[in-house]
Biopython code that builds the backbone (N, CA, C, O; Angstrom):
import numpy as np
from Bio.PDB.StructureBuilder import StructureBuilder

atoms = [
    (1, "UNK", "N", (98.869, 91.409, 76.331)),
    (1, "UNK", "CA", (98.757, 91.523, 77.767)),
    (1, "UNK", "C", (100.148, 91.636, 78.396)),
    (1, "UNK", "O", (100.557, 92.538, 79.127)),
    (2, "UNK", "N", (100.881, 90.399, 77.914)),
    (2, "UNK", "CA", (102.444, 90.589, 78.584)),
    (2, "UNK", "C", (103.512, 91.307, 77.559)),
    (2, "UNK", "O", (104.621, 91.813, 77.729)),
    (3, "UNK", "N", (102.831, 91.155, 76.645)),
    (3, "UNK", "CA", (103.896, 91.625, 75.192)),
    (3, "UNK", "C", (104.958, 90.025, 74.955)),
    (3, "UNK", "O", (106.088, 90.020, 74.464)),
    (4, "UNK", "N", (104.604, 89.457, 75.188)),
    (4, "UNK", "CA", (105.531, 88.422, 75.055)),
    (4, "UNK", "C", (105.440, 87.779, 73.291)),
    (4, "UNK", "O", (104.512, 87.190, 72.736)),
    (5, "UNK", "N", (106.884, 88.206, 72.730)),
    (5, "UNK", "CA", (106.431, 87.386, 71.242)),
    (5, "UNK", "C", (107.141, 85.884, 70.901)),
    (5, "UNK", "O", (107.945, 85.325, 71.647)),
    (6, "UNK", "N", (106.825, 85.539, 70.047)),
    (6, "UNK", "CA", (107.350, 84.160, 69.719)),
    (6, "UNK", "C", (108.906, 83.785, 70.111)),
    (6, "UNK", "O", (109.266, 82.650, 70.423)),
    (7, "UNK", "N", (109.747, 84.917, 70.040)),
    (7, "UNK", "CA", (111.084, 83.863, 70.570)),
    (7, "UNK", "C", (111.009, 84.067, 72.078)),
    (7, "UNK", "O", (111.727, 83.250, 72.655)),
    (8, "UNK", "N", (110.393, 84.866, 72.866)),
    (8, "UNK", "CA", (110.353, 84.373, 74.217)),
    (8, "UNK", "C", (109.620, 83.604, 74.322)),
    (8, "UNK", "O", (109.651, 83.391, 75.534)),
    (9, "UNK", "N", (108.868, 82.925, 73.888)),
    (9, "UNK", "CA", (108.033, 82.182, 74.332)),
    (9, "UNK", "C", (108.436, 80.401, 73.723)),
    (9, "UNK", "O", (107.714, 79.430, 73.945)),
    (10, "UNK", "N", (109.668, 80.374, 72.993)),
    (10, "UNK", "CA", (110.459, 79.415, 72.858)),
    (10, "UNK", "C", (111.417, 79.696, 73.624)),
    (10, "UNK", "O", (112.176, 78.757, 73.867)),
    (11, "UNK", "N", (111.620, 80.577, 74.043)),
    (11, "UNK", "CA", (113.133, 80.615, 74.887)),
    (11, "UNK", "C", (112.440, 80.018, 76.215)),
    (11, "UNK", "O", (113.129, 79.236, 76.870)),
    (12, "UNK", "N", (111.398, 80.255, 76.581)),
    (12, "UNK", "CA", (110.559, 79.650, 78.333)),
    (12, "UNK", "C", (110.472, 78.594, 78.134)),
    (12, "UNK", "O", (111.080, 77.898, 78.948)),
    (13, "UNK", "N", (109.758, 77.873, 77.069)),
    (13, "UNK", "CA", (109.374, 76.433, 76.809)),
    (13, "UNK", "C", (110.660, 75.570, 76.565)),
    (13, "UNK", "O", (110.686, 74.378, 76.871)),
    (14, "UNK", "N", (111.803, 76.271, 75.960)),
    (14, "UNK", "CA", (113.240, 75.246, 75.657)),
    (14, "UNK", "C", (113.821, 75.307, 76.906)),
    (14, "UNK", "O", (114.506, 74.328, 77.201)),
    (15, "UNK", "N", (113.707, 76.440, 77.948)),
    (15, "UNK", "CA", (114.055, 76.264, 79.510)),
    (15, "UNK", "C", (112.999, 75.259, 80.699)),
    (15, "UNK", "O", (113.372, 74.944, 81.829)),
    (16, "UNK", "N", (111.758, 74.927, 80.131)),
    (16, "UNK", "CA", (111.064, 74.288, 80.858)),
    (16, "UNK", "C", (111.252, 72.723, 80.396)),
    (16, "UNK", "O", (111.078, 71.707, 81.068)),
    (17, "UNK", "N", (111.568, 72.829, 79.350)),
    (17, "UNK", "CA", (111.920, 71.644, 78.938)),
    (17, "UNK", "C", (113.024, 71.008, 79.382)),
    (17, "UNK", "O", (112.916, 69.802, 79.603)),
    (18, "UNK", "N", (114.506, 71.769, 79.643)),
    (18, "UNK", "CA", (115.581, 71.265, 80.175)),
    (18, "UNK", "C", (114.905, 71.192, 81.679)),
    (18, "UNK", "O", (115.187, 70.251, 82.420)),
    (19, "UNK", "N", (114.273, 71.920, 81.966)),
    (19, "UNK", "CA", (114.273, 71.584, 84.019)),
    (19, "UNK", "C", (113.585, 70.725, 84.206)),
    (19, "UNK", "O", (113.866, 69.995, 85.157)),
    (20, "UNK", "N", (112.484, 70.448, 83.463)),
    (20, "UNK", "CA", (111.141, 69.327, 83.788)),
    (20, "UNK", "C", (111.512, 68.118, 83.066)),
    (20, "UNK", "O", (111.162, 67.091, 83.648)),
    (21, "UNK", "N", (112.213, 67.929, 81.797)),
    (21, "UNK", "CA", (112.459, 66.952, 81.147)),
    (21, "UNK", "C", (111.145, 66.753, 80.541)),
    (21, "UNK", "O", (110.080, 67.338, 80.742)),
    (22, "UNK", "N", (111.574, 65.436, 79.459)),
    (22, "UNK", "CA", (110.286, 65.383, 78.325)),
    (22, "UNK", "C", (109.060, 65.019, 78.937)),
    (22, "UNK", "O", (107.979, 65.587, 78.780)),
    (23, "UNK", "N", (109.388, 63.694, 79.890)),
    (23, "UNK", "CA", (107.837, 63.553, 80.591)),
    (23, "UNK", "C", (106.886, 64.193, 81.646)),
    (23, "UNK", "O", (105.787, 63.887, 82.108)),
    (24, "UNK", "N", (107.854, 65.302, 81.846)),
    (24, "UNK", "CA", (107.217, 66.033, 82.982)),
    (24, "UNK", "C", (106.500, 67.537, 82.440)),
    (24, "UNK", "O", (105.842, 68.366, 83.068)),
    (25, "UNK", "N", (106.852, 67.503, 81.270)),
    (25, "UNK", "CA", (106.789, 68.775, 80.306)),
    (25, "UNK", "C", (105.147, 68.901, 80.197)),
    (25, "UNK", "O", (104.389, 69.801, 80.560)),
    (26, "UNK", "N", (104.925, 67.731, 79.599)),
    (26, "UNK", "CA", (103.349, 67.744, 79.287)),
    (26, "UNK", "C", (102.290, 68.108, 80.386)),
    (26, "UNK", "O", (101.322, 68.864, 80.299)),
    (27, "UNK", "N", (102.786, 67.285, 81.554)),
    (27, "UNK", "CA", (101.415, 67.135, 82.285)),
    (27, "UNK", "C", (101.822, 68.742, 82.894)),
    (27, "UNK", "O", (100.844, 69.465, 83.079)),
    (28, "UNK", "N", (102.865, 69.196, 83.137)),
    (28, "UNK", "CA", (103.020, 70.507, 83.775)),
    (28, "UNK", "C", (102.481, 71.800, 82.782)),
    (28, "UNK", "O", (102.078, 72.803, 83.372)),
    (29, "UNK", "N", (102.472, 71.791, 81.548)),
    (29, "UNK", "CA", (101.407, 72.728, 80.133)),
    (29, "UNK", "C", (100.705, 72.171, 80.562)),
    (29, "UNK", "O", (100.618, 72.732, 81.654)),
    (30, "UNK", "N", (99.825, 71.164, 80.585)),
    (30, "UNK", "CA", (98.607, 70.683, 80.814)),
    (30, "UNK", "C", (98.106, 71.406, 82.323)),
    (30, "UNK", "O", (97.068, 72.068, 82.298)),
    (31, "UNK", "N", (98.678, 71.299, 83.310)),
    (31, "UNK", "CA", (98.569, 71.846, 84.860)),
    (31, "UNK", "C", (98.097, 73.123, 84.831)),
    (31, "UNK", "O", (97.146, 73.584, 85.463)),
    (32, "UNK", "N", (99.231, 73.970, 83.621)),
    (32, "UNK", "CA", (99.543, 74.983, 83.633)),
    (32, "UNK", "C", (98.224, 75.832, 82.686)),
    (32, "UNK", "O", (97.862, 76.966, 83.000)),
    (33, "UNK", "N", (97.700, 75.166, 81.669)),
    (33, "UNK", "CA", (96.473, 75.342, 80.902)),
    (33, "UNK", "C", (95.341, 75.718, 81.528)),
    (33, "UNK", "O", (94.617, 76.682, 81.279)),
    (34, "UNK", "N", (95.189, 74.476, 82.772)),
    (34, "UNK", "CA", (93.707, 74.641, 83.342)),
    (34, "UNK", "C", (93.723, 75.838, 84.132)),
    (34, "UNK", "O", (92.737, 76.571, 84.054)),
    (35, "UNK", "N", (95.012, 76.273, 85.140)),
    (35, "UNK", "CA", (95.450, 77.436, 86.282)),
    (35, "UNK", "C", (94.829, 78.026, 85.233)),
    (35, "UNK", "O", (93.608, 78.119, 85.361)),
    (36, "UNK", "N", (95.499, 78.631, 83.813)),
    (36, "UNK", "CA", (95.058, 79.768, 83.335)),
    (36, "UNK", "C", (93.641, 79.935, 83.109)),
    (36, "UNK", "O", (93.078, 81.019, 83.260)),
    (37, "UNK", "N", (92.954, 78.685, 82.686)),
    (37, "UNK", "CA", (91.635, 78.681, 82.358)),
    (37, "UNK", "C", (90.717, 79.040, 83.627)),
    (37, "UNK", "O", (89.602, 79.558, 83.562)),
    (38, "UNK", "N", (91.294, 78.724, 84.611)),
    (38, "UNK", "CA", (90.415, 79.001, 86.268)),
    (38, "UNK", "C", (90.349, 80.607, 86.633)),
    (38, "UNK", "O", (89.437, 81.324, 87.045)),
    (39, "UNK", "N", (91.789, 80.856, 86.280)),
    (39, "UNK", "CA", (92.162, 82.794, 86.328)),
    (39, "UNK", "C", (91.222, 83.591, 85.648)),
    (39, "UNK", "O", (90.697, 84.585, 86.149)),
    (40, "UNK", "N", (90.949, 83.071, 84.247)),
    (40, "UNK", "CA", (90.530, 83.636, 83.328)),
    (40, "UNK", "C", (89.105, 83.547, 83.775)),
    (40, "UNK", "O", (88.565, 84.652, 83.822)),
    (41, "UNK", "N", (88.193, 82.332, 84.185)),
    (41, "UNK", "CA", (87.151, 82.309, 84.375)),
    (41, "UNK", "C", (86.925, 83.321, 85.551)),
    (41, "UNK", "O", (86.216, 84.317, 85.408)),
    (42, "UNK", "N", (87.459, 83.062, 86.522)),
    (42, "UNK", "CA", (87.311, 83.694, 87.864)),
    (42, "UNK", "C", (87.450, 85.427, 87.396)),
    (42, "UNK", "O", (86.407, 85.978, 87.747)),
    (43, "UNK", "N", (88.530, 86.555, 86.637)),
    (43, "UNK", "CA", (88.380, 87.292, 86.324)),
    (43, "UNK", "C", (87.336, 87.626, 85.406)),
    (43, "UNK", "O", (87.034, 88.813, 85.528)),
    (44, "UNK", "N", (86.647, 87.006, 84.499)),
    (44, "UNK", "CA", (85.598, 87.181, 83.305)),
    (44, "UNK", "C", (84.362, 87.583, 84.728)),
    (44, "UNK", "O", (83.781, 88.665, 84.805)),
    (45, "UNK", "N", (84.231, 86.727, 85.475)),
    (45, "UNK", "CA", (83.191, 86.587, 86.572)),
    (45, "UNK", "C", (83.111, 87.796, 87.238)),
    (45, "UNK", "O", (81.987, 88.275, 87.391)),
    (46, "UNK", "N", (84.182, 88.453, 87.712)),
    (46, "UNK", "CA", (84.529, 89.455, 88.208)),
    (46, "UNK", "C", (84.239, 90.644, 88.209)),
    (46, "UNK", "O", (83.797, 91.454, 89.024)),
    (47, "UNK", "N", (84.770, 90.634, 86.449)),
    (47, "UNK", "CA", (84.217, 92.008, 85.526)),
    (47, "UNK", "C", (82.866, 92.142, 85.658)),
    (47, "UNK", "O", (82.290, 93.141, 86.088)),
    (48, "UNK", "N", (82.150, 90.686, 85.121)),
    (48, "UNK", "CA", (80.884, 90.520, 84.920)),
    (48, "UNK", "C", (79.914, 91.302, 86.305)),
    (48, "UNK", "O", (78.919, 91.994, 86.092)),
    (49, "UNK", "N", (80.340, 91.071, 87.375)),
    (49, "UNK", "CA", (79.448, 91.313, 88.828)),
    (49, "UNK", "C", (79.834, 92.918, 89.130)),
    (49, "UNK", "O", (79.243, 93.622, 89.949)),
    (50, "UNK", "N", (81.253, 93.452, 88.063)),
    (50, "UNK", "CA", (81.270, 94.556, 88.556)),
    (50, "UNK", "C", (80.658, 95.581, 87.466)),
    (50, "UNK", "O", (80.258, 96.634, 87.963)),
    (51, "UNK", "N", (80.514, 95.454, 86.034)),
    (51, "UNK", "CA", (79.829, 95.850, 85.220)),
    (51, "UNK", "C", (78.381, 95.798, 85.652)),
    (51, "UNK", "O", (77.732, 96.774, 85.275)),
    (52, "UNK", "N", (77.572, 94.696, 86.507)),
    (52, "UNK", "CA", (76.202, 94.397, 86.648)),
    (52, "UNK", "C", (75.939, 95.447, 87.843)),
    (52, "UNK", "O", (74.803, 95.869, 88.059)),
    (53, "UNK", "N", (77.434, 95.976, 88.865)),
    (53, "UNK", "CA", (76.850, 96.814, 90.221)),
    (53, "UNK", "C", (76.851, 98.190, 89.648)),
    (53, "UNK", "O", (76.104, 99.049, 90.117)),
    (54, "UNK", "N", (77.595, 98.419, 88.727)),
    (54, "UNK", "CA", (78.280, 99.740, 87.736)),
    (54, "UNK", "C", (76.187, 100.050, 87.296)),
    (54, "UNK", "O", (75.377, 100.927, 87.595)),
    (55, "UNK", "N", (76.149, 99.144, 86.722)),
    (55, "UNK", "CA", (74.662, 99.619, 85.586)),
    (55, "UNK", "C", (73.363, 99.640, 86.747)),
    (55, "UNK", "O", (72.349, 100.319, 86.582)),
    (56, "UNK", "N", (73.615, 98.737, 87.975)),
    (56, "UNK", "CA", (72.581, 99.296, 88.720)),
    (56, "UNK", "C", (72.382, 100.629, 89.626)),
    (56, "UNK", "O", (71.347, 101.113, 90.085)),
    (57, "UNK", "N", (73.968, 101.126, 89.742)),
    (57, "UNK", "CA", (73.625, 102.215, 90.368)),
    (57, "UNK", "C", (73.318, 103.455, 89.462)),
    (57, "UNK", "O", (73.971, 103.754, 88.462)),
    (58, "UNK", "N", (72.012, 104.273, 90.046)),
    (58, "UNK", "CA", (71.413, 105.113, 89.457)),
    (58, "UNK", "C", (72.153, 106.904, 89.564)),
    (58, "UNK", "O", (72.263, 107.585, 90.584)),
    (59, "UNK", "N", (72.442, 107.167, 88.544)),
    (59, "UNK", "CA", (73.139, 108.463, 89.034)),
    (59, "UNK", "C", (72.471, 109.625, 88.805)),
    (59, "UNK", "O", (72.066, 109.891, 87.674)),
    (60, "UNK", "N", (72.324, 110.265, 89.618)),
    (60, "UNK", "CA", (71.408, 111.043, 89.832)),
    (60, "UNK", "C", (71.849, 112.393, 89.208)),
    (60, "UNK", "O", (71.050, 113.098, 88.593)),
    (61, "UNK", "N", (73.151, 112.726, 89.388)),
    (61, "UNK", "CA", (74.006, 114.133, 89.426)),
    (61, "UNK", "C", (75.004, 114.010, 88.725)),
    (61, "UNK", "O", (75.629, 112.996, 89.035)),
    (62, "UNK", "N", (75.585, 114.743, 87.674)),
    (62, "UNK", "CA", (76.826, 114.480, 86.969)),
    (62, "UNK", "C", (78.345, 114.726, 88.272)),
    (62, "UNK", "O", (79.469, 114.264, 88.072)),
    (63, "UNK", "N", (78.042, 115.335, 89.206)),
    (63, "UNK", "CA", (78.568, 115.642, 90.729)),
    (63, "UNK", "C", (78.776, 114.679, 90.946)),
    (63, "UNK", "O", (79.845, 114.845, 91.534)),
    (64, "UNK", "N", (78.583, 113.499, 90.959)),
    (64, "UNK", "CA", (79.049, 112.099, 91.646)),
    (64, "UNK", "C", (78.000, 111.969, 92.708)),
    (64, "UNK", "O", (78.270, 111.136, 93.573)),
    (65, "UNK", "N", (77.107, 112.471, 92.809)),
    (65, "UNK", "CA", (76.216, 111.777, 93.610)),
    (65, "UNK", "C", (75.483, 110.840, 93.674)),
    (65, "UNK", "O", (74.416, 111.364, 93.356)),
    (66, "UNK", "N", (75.211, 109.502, 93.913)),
    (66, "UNK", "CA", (74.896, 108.466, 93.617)),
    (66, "UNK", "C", (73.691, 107.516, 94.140)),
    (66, "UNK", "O", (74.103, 106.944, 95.149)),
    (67, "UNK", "N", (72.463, 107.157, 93.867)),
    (67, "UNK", "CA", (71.895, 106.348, 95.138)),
    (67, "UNK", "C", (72.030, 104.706, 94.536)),
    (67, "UNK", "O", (71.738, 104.417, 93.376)),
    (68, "UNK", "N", (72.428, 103.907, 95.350)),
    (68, "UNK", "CA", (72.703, 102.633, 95.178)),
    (68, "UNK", "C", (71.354, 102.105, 94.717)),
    (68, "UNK", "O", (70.467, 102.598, 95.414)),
    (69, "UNK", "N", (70.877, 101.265, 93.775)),
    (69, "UNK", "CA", (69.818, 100.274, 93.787)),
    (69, "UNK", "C", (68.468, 101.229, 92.799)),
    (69, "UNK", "O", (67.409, 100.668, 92.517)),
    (70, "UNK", "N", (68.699, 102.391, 92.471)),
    (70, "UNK", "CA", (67.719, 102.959, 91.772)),
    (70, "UNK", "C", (66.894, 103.962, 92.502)),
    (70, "UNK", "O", (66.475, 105.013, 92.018)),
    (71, "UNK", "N", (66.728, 103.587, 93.556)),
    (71, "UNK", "CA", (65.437, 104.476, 94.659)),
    (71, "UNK", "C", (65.763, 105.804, 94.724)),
    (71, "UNK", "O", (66.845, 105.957, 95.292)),
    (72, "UNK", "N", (65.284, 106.757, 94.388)),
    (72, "UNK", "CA", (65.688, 107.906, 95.029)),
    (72, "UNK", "C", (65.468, 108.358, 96.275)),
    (72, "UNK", "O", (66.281, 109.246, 96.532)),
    (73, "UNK", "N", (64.715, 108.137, 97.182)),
    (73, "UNK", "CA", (64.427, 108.168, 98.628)),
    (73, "UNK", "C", (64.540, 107.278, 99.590)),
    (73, "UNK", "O", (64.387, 106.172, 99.070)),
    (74, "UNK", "N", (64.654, 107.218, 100.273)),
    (74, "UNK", "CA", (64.827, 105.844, 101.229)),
    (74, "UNK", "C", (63.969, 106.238, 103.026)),
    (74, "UNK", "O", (63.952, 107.405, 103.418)),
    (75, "UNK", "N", (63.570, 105.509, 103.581)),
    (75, "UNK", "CA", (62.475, 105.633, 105.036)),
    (75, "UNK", "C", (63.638, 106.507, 105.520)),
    (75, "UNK", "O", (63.255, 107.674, 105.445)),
    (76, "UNK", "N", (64.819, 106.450, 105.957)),
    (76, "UNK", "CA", (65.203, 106.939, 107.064)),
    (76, "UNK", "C", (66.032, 108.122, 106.717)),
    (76, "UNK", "O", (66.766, 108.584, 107.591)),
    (77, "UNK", "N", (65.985, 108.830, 105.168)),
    (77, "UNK", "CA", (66.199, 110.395, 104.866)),
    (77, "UNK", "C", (65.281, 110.744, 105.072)),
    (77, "UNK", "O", (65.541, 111.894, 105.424)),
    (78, "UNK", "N", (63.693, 110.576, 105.176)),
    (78, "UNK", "CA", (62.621, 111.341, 105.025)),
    (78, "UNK", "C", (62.044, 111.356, 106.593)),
    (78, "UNK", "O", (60.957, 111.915, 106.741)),
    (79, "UNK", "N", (62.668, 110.801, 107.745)),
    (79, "UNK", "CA", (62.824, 110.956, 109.310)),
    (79, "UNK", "C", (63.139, 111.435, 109.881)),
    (79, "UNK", "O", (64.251, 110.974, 110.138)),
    (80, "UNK", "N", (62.892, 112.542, 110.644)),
    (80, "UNK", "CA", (63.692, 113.053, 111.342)),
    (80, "UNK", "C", (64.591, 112.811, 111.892)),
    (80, "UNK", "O", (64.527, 111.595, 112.072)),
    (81, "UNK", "N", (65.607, 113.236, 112.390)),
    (81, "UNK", "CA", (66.518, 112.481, 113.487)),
    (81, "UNK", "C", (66.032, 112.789, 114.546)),
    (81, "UNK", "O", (65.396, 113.836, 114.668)),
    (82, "UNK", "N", (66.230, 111.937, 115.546)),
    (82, "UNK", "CA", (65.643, 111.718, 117.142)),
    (82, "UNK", "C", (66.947, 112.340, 118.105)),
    (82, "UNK", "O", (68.161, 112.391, 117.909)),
    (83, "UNK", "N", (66.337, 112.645, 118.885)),
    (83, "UNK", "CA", (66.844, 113.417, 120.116)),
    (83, "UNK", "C", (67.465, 112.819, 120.598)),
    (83, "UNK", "O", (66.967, 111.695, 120.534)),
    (84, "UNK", "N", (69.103, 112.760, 121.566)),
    (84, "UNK", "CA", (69.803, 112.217, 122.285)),
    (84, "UNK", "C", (69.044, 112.014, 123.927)),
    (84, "UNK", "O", (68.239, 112.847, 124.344)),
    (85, "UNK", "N", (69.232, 111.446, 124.303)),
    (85, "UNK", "CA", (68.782, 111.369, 125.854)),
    (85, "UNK", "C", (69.682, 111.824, 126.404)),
    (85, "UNK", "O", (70.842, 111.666, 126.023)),
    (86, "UNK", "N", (69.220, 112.728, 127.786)),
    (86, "UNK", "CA", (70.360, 113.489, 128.541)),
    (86, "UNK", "C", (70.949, 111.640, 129.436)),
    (86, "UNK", "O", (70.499, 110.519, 129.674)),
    (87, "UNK", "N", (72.511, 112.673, 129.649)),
    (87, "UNK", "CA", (73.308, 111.967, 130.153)),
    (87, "UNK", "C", (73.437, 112.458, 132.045)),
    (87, "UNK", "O", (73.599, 113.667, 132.210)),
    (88, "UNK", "N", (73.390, 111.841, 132.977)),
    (88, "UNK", "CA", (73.386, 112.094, 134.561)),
    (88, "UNK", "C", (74.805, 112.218, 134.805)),
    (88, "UNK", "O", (75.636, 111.386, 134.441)),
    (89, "UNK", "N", (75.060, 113.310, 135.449)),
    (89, "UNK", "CA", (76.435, 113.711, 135.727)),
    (89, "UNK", "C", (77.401, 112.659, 136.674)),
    (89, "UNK", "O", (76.821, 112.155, 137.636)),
    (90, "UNK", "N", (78.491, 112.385, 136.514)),
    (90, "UNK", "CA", (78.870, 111.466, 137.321)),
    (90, "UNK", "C", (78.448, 111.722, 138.787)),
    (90, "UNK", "O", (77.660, 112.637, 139.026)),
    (91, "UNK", "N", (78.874, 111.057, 139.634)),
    (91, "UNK", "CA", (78.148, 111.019, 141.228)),
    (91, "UNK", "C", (79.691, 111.260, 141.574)),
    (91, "UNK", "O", (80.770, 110.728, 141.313)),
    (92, "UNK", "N", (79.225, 112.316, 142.279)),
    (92, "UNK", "CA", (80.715, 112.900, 143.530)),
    (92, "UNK", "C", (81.329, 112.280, 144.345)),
    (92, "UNK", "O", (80.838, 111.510, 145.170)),
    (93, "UNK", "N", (82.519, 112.556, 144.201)),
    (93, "UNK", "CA", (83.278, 111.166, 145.127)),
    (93, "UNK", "C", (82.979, 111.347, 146.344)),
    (93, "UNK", "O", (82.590, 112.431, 146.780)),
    (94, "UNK", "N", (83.138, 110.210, 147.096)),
    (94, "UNK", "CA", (82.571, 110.246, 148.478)),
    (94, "UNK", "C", (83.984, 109.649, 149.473)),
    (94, "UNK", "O", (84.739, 108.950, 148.798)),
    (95, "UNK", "N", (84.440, 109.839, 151.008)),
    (95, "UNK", "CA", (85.518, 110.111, 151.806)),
    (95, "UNK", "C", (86.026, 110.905, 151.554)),
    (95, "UNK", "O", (86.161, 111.365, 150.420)),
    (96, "UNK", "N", (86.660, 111.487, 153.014)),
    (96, "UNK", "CA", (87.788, 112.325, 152.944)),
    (96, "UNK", "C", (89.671, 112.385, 151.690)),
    (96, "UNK", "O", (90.426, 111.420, 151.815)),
    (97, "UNK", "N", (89.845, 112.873, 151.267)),
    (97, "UNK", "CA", (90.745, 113.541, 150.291)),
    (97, "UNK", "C", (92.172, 113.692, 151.739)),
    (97, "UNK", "O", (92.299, 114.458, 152.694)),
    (98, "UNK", "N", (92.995, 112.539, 151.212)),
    (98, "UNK", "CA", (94.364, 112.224, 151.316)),
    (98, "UNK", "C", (95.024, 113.528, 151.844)),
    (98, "UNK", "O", (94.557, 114.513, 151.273)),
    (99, "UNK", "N", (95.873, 113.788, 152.669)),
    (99, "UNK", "CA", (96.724, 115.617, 152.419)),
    (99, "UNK", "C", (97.917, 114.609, 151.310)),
    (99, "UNK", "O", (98.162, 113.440, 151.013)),
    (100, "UNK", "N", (98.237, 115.587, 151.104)),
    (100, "UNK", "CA", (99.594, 114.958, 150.050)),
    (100, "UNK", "C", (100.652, 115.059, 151.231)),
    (100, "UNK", "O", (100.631, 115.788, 152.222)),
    (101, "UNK", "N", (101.474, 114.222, 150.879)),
    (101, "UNK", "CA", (102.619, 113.858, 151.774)),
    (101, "UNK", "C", (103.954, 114.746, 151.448)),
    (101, "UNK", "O", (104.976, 114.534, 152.101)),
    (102, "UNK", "N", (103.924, 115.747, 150.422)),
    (102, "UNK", "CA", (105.108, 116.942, 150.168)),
    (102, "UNK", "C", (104.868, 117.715, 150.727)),
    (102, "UNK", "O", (105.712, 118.605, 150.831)),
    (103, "UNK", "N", (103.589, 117.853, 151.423)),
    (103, "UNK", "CA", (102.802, 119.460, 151.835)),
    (103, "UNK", "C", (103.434, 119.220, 153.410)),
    (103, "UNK", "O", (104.293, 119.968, 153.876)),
    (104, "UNK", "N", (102.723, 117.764, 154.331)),
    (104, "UNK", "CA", (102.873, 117.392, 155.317)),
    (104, "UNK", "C", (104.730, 117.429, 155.770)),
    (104, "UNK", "O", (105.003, 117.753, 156.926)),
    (105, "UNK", "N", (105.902, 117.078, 154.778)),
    (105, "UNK", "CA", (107.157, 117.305, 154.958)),
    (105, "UNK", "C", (107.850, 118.549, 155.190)),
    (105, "UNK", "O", (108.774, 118.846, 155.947)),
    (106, "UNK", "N", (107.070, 119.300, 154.222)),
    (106, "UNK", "CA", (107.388, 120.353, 153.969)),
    (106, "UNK", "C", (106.831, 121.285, 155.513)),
    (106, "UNK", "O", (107.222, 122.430, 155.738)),
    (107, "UNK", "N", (106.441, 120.972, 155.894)),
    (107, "UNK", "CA", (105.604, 121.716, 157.186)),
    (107, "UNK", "C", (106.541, 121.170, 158.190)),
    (107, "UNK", "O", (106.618, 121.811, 159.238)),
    (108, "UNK", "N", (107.088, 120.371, 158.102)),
    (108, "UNK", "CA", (107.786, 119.521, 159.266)),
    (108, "UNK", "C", (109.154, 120.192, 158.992)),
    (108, "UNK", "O", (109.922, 120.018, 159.938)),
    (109, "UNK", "N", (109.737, 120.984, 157.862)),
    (109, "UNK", "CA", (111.198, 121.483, 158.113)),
    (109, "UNK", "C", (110.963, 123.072, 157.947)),
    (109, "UNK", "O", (111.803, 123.968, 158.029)),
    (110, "UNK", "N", (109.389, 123.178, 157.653)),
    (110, "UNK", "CA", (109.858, 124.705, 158.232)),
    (110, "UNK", "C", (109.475, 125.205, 160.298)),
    (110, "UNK", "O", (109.615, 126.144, 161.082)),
    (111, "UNK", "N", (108.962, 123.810, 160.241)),
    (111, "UNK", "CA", (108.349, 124.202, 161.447)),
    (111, "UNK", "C", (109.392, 123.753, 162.985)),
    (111, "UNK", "O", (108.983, 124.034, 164.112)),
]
sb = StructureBuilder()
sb.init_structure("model")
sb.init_model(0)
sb.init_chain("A")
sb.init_seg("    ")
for serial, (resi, resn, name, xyz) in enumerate(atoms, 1):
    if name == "N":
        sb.init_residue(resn, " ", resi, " ")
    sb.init_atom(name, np.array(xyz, "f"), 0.0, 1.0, " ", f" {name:<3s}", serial, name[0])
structure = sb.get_structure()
């Protein structure tokens, strides 16, 4: 997995040994045992749920087409699709419309 061979793996343990010292050595392999054993379980689990979604889906097409769960049909391919409802045009603004105030200046220096 890591490629790691026997003299690295004395060269880590003779460095964990100087940093942790003798009594701290054990219970920290020991610490360090179960982490791996939890990883390992938790990945085995993993595979397991993704091998079990892999074999239930049914493949229909060497194309990659796929239907989840086995069914080949399902209620709402064999439905038509339904019609949109019209939409009501917004409602027209209502008061009088501002003059712009460049138009109104502008009238005042030619006039």
């Amino acid at each position: 997995m890591f490629n790691v061979g026997g003299p690295e793996i004395m060269v880590v343990l003779l460095v964990a040994l100087v940093v942790l010292g003798p009594e701290q050595l054990p219970k920290a392999m020991r610490t360090f045992g179960n982490v791996m054993a939890q990883v390992r379980k938790l990945s085995n689990g993993f595979q397991a749920e993704m091998r079990s979604a892999m074999n239930s889906i049914d493949v229909t097409s060497p194309g990659g087409s796929a239907t989840p769960g086995g069914s080949g049909s399902s209620s709402t391919a064999s439905s038509p699709a339904s019609t949109p409802s019209p939409v009501s045009p917004p409602a027209p603004a209502t008061g009088p419309n501002p003059a712009p105030s460049s138009a109104s200046s502008a009238d005042r220096a030619a006039g």
